[in-house]
C-alpha positions, 0 to 999 in steps of 0.5 A: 656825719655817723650812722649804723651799717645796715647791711653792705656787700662786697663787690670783688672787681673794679668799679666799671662805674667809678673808675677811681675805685679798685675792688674790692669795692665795699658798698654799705646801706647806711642810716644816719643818725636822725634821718628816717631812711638809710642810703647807699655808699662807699666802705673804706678803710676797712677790710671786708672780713671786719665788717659787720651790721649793725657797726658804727660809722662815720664820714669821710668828706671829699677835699673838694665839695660840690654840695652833693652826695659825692661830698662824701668821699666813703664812711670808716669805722666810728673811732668813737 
């Protein structure tokens, strides 16, 4: 569930394609720990000035799982 914020790009609008989420909307390139190649997703509990590549982060798990990427509702900040 951790991994390294390759790059991200902070995007100053609502999300026309997740209606849930207000802007800014943050999205990272994310490479888990372990894994060969990095994948895209959401930034949260975060402010977009305290970002920076190559931070540590962690997931953030949905309350409700489907067995899907959407099971992880964002990545925050390592705590450790």
């Amino acid at each position: 569930p951790r991994g390294t914020l390759i790059t991200y790009t902070v995007v100053n609008y609502d999300s026309p394609v997740l209606p849930k989420v207000e802007g800014p909307v943050i999205y990272g390139v994310i490479k888990l720990d372990g894994a060969d190649t990095a994948l895209v997703h959401l930034l949260g509990e975060v402010k977009p000035e305290d970002i920076r590549s190559g931070m540590r982060v962690e997931a953030v798990f949905s309350q409700e799982t489907k067995g899907n990427i959407h099971d992880i509702a964002y990545f925050k900040p390592a705590t450790r």
